[in-house]
C-alpha positions, -999 to +999 in steps of 0.1 A: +000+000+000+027+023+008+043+015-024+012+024-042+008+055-022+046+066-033+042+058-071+008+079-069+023+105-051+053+109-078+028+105-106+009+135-093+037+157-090+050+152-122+019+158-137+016+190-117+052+205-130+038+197-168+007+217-157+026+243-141+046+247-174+015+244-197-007+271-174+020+293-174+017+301-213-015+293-224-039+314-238-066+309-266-061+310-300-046+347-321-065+361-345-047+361-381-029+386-396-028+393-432+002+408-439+011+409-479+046+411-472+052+381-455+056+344-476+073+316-476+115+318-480+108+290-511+093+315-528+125+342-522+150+352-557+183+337-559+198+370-553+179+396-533+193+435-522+179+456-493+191+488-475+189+466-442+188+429-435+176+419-400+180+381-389+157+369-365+119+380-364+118+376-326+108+398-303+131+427-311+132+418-350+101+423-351+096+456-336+131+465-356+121+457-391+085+475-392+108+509-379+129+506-406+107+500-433+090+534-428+122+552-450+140+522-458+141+489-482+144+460-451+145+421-455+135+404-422+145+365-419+123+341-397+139+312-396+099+298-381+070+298-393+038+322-390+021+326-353-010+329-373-010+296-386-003+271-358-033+274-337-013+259-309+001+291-303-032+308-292-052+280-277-049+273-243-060+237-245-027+227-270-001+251-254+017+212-242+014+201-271+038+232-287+066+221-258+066+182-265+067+185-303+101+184-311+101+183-352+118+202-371+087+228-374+079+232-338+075+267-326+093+262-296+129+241-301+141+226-270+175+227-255+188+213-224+213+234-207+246+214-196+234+222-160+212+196-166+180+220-171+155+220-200+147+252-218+130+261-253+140+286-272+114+303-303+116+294-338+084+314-346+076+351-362+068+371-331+100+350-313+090+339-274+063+364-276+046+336-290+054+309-265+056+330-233+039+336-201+026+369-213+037+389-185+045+428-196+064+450-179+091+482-184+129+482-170+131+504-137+148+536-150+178+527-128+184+503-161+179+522-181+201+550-178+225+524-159+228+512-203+229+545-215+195+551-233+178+582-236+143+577-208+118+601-228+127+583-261+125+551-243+094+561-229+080+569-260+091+534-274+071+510-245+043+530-255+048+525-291+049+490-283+024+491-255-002+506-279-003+472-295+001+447-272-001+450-239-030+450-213-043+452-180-052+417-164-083+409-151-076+396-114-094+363-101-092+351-063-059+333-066-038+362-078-055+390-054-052+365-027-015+364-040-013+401-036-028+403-004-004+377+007+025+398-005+016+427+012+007+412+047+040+397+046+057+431+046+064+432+003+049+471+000+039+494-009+004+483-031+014+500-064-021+485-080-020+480-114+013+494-135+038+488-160+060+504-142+090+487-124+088+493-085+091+480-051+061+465-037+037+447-048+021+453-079-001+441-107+016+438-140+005+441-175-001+413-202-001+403-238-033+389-234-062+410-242-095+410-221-109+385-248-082+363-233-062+369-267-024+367-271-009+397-283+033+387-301+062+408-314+045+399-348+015+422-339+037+450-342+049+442-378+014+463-386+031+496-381+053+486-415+054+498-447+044+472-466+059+483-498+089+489-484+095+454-462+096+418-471+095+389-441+106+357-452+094+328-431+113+295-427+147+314-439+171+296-420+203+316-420+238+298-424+263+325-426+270+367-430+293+376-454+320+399-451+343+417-473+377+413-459+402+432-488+401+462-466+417+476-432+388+460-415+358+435-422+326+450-435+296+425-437+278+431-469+253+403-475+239+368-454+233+332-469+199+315-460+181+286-471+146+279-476+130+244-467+135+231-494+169+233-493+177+259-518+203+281-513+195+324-515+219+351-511+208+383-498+230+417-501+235+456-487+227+479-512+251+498-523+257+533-500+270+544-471+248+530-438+237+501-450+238+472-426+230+438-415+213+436-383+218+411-362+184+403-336+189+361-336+183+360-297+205+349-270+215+315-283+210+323-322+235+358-322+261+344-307+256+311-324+255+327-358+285+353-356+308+324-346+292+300-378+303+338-396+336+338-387+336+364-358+345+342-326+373+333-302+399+318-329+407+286-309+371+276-309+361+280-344+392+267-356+380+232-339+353+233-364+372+247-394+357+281-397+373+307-419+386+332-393+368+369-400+378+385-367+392+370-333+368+381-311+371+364-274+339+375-260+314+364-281+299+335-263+308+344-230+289+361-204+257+337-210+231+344-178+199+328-171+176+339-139+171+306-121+131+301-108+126+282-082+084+275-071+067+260-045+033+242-053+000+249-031-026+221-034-058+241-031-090+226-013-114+246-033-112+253-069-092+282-085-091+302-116-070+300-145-040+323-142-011+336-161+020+359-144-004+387-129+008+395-095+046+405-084+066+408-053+092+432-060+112+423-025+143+440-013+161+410-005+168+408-047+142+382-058+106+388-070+077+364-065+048+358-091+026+331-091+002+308-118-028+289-112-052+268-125-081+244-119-095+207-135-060+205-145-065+168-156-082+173-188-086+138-208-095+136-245-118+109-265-099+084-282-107+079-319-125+041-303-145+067-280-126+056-248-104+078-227-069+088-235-047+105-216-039+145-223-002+146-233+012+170-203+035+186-220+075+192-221+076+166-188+050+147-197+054+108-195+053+108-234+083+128-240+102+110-212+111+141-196+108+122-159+137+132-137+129+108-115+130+073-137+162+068-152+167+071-190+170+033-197+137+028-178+113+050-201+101+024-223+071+030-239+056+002-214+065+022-183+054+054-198+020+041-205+019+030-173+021+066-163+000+084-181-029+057-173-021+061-136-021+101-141-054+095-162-073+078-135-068+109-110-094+126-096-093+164-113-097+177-077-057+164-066-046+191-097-066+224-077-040+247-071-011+271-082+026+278-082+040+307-061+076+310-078+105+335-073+127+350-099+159+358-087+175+398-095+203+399-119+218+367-121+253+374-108+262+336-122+277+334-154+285+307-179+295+302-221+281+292-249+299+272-278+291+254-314+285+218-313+287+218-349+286+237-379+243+233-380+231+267-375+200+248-369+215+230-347+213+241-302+248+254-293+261+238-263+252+260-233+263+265-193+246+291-171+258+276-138+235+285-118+239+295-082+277+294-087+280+333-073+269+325-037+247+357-035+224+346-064+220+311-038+217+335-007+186+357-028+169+324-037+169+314+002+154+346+007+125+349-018+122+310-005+116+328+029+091+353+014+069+325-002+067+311+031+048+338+049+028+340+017+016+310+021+011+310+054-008+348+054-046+349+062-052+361+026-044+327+016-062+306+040-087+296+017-058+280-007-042+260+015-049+227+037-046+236+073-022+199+076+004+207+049+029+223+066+054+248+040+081+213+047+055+186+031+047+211+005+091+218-001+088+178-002+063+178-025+078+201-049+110+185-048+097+153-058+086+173-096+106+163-123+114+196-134+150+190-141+175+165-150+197+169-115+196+142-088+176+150-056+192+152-023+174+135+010+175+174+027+156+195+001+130+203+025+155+210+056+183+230+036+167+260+014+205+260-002+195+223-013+161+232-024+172+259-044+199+239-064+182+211-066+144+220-079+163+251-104+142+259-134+143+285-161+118+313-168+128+318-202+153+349-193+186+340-209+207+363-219+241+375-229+267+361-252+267+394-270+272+417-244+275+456-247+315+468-242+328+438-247+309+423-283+290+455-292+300+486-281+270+509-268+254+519-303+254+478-304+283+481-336+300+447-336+329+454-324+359+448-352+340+448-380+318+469-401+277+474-409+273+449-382+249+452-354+237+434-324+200+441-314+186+416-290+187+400-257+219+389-261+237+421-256+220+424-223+243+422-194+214+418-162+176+405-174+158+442-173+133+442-142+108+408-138+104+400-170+124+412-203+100+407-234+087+444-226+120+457-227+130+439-258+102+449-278+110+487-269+149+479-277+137+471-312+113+501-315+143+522-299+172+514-320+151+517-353+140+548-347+177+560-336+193+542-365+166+557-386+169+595-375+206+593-374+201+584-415+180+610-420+195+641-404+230+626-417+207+631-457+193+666-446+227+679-439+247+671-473+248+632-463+236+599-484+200+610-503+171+587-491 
């Protein structure tokens, strides 16, 4: 019996962490977009020139190319496909579905960190817009004069963005018992509802609408001039080219190929300002400048690359904010939640939370029976469990599990996540080439909690989450006989990494933090400002090369960086842009 009871008890939990993953990004399906410049990279000329070519239509290509396109001729490469044709995007019901498909075509590629810790990066127009948690809000002004942009014109660029997509949530039970909780355990002032980043507790924005619609970096590409931009979709870039017969390297062109194979070569016009842009992401632009040429010599050598410019730092300085949660089994039911609510704490971590009831959602069979719902990127069909070893997924033991999870009662899944973010990270690891595949994951190491004061903030958020949980305002979420130990026991028991557990998880916070680490999707770095790009985000060494993206980013800006992304987009364009045009009105380049 006690057997049983321990092979039920691990089959709830891992079902759980899928459901924690899948409620954290779900939302219902986007309404199409028919924008007449975008088509298929198959469809592309052999040779193609623009004024500016931008790689990667993520969440600052995006935002980037339809800038540029109001004066200028701009090619935007999406090495994805369209947000507005994979309904799993939107709907809410199919979000696991995008995390455990891992063909060629899926929206969200995974990667496993060599920490042992699985992530997913976007391969999607719109970038992780698309396959986010939605949450929306703006850098603290600290950051951003602490990078050196301009705060009125970065003002004016979240609100170019925020125009578009970005919205005030409509708070259920859960999340205002959340806030409550924040505030009665001393995480004040009540800020309400704001974009704004600032101590306390506060409601954020999101990217979902009040129909309960998702709102991407691909939304934005309506502000473009459609004569004057074309996206290509499933463009998967290999290499930039460079002219090297002068003092210094000056890209002038990239190679790509469609999915069909074909090869297409895309050049800078001719003129003075031209330029590719780089906006890959924080695993593609690092990635792609070493497949270019423009790398640590040593390293690319290994793989036979044609040296462009020894360049030590590209690669380095990869970061990614560790979250660590705690799961509260609720006795009665609770709403459906994204990100909403946020602890802003002064001991440098911030606490946000995600909930969600009848969590064990079955489908008919095509026989009209019962199947199970695949849970997602943990789910016992992708043989993500942590806790059986490798050789012992078969397909017999995973069915096992998901009948087991199949049979439980939809009341065992009431409940949420109460999760901390940790500031910064101070913990920093590297990123290299596995191969010459740009489609390929580069081999990645964030070691986390290897600065002791990132380890020493999650302990203390840890702490905060406690009195949360144990707060009046949340007395009506919680079961007076789980103590905040069973419930550490609990969530150590989720297979939410590959890393062995340790018998102390629940008596050592240290331990708990290390051992139940998870991303939130914040990586970052590999490019970083003053030592790859210098603070106009110029490549350093080379020429008509720019870095515009997460990847230059040497902290994660405020709780959650898609905001801030999205506006860096918006921001550079329109300096890039202006810069071109006052250089024309003053006896410069004609437009």
């Amino acid at each position: 019996m006690a057997t049983d009871q321990l092979f039920i008890t691990r089959t709830l939990v891992a079902f759980v962490a899928t459901s924690f993953f899948a409620i954290l990004c779900r939302s219902p399906q986007a309404r199409g977009m028919n924008y007449t410049f975008v088509k298929d990279a198959a469809r592309a000329p052999e040779v193609s020139y623009y004024d500016y070519i931008i790689v990667g239509g993520g969440t600052a290509g995006c935002p980037l190319a339809a800038t540029l396109s109001e004066h200028f001729r701009v090619l935007l490469l999406e090495r994805g496909g369209s947000p507005y044709d994979d309904e799993r995007i939107g709907n809410m019901t199919r979000f696991s579905d995008t995390l455990s498909d891992t063909s060629a075509g899926s929206p969200a590629q995974r990667f496993v960190s060599e920490d042992g810790v699985i992530n997913s990066r976007p391969r999607v127009l719109g970038g992780g817009s698309c396959i986010n948690a939605g949450f929306y809000t703006r850098a603290s002004d600290e950051y951003v004069r602490g990078v050196g942009w301009d705060l009125e014109a970065t003002t004016a660029a979240y609100r170019w963005v925020e125009d578009v997509v970005a919205f005030q949530p409509e708070v259920g039970p859960w999340q205002a018992a959340l806030q409550r909780g924040l505030l009665e355990s001393g995480i004040a002032p009540d800020n309400g509802f704001t974009f704004d980043h600032v101590d306390g507790t506060k409601v954020g924005g999101s990217i979902f609408d009040a129909d309960g619609r998702r709102h991407t970096a691909a939304d934005l590409l309506r502000y473009a001039r459609a004569d004057r931009l074309d996206v290509l979709l499933r463009a998967r870039v290999a290499k930039i080219l460079f002219n090297v017969r002068g003092s210094r390297p000056v890209a002038h062109g990239v190679v790509f190929h469609d999915s069909e194979g074909q090869m297409h070569k895309a050049y800078l016009n001719a003129g003075q300002g031209n330029e590719i842009l780089l906006s890959a992401g924080a695993m593609g632009s690092p990635q792609l400048l070493m497949l270019s040429g423009v790398g640590p010599a040593d390293h690319l050598n290994k793989f036979g690359i044609t040296l462009v410019h020894n360049q030590s730092a590209v690669g380095q300085g990869m970061y990614d904010n560790p979250m660590n949660a705690v799961y509260v089994p609720s006795p009665t039911p609770v709403e459906v939640s994204l990100i909403q609510v946020v602890g802003i704490t002064e001991v440098g971590s911030y606490i946000e939370g995600a909930s969600g009831s009848n969590w064990g959602i079955r489908q008919s069979g095509s026989g009209g029976g019962q199947r199970p719902h695949n849970f997602g990127m943990f789910s016992p069909q992708t043989g993500q469990l942590a806790t059986v070893p490798p050789k012992q997924r078969t397909p017999e033991a995973i069915a096992r599990a998901a009948e087991a999870m199949s049979q439980l009662n939809d009341t065992s899944f009431r409940g949420g996540f109460i999760l901390e973010k940790i500031l910064g990270p101070l913990s920093t690891g590297h990123l290299e080439l596995r191969n010459r595949d740009p489609d390929d994951n580069p081999a990645v190491t964030f070691n986390y909690f290897s600065h002791p004061e990132d380890l020493r903030r999650c302990v203390a958020g840890l702490s905060v989450i406690e009195r949360v949980i144990q707060s009046e305002a949340f007395e009506n979420f919680t079961y007076p006989y789980f103590s905040v130990e069973a419930l550490l026991n609990m969530t150590a028991e989720f297979p939410v990494n590959l890393l062995p557990r340790h018998d102390n998880d629940s008596k050592s916070l240290e331990q708990f933090c290390k051992d139940t680490v998870m991303t939130i999707w914040h990586y970052h770095g590999g490019c970083q400002v003053g030592k790859v790009v210098d603070t106009e985000y110029r490549v350093l060494g080379v020429d008509a090369l720019r870095v515009i993206d997460g990847s230059t980013f040497n902290a994660s800006p405020g709780t959650n960086p898609q905001a801030t992304v999205m506006m860096l987009g918006r921001y550079m364009g329109f300096k890039i842009q202006n810069e071109r045009l006052k250089a024309g009105a003053t006896g410069g380049r004609k437009l």
